[in-house]
C-alpha positions in Angstrom: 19.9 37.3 -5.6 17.7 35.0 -7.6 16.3 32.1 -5.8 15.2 28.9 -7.9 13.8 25.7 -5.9 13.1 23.1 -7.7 11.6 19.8 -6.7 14.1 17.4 -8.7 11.2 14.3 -8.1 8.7 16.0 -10.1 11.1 17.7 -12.6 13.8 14.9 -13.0 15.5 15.5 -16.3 17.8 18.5 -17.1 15.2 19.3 -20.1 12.6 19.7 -17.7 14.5 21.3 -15.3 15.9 23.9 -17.6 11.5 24.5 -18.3 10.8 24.9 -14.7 14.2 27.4 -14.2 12.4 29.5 -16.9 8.9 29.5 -15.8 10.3 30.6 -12.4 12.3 33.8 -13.9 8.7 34.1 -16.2 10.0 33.2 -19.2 7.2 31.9 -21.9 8.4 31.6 -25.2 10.1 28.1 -24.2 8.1 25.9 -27.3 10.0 24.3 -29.6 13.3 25.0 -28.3 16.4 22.9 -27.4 17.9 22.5 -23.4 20.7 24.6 -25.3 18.9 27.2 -26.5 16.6 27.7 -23.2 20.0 27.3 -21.2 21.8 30.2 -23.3 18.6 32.5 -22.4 18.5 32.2 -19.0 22.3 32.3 -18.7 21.9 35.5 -20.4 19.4 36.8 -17.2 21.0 34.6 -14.4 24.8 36.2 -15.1 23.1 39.8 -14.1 23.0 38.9 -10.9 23.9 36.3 -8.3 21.6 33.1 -8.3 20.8 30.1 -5.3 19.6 27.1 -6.9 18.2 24.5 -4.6 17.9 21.1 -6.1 15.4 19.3 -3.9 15.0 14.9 -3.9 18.1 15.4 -6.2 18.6 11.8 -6.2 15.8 11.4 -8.4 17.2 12.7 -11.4 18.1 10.8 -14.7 21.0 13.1 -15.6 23.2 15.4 -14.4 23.7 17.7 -17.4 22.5 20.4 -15.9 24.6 20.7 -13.1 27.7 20.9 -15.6 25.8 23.8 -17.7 25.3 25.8 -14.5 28.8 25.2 -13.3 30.5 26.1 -16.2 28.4 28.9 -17.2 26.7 30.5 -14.5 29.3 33.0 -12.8 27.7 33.8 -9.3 26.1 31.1 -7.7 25.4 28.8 -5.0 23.9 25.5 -5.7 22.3 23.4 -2.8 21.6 19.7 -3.3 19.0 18.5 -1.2 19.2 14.1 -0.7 18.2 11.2 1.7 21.3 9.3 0.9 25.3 10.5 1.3 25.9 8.1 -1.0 24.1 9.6 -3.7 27.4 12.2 -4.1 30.0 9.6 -3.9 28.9 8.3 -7.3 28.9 11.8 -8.6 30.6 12.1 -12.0 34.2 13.4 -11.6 34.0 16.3 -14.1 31.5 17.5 -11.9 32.8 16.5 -8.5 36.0 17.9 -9.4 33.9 21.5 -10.0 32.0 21.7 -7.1 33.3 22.5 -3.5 31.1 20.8 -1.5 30.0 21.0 2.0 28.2 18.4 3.9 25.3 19.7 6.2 23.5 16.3 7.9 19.9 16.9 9.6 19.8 14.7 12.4 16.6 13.1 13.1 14.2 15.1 15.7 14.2 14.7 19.7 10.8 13.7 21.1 10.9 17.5 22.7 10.8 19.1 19.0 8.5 16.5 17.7 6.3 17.7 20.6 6.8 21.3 20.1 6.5 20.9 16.1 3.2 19.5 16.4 1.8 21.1 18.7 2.3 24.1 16.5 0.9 22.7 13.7 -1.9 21.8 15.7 -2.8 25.9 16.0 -3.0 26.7 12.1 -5.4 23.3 11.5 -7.6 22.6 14.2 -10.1 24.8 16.8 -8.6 24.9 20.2 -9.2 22.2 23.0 -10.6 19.9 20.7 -7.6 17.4 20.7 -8.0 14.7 24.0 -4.1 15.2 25.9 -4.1 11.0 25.7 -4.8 10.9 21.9 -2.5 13.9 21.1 0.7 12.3 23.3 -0.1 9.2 21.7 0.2 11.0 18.0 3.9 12.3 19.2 4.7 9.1 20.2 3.8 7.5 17.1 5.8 10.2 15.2 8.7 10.1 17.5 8.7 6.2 17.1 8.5 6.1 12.9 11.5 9.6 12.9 9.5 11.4 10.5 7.3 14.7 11.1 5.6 14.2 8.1 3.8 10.8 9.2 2.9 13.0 12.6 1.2 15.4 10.4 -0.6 12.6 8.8 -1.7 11.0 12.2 -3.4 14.4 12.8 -5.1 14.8 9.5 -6.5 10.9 9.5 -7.7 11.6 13.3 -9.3 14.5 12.6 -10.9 12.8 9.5 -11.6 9.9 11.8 -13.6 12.2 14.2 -15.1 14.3 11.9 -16.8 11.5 10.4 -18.1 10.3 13.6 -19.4 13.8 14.2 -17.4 14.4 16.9 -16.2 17.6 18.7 -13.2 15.9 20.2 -10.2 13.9 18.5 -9.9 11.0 21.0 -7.3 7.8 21.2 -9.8 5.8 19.1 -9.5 8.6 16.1 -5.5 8.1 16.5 -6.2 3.7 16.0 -7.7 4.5 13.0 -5.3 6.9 11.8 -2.2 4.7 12.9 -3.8 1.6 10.9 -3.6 3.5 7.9 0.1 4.2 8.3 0.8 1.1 6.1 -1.2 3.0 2.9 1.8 5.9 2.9 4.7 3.9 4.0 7.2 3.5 0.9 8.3 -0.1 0.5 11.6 -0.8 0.9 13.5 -2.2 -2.5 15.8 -4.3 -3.4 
């Protein structure tokens, strides 16, 4: 089985998609070549054997072109569609809709128990033990339990550890976990219109 993961933010167009799915199976000669062309070269290497695409952020793309080409000419696959919005698949175009047999899998957000035990595993791979106060690292789960998203957690702990290492301290404490938690704001995506 081949896998291919792409990140659809970074690589939003089926042009540059079709690039990426050929760097991945180490394909070079990709100059001055049409989406077609690439497409029927890779075709000719994916149909060998089975292939798992993963479309990551998939709502970011411009166009949906190459979903059709791997639908229609890709004989053993699985295709995974990775999205923040269910909505995102109701405007799906029909042609391709009608082609795919999709499944809905929903991540619920995280309990405060596996926000706990997530960062508190992350902790072990970036800090030195014992050098996180119990006050300022509850107060970092918290936080993260409050906003839903691990990834701001994971922040928190960076900016305090920043925060203390700058004061040249030995031990993350609740004033390293202020500062990190004022500078929330700086990653937080606006909401549009």
């Amino acid at each position: 089985i081949i896998p291919i993961y792409i990140n659809v933010w970074q690589k939003n167009t089926t042009y540059k998609i079709i690039i990426e799915i050929c760097e991945q199976l180490d394909y070079k000669f990709t100059h001055n070549k049409k989406t077609e062309e690439l497409f029927k070269i890779i075709q000719k290497d994916l149909n060998k054997k089975s292939v798992v695409f993963c479309f990551d952020e998939v709502d970011k793309v411009e166009d949906l072109d190459f979903v059709y080409m791997i639908l229609e000419q890709i004989y053993r696959k699985t295709i995974i569609m990775v999205t923040n919005y269910k909505s995102w698949v109701v405007n799906l175009d029909e042609r391709i809709k009608s082609r795919l047999n999709l499944e809905l899998m929903e991540f619920k957000k995280y309990t405060l128990s596996q926000i706990k035990t997530i960062i508190t595993e992350r902790l072990k791979y970036a800090f030195v033990p014992n050098v996180w106060d119990n006050a300022a690292l509850d107060k970092v789960i918290q936080k993260t339990s409050e906003l839903g998203d691990v990834r701001t957690g994971l922040y928190l702990l960076k900016e305090a550890g920043t925060s203390a290492e700058d004061r040249a301290s030995k031990k993350i404490e609740l004033s390293d976990v202020d500062v990190a938690i004022s500078k929330i704001n700086e990653i937080k995506p606006k909401k549009t219109d």
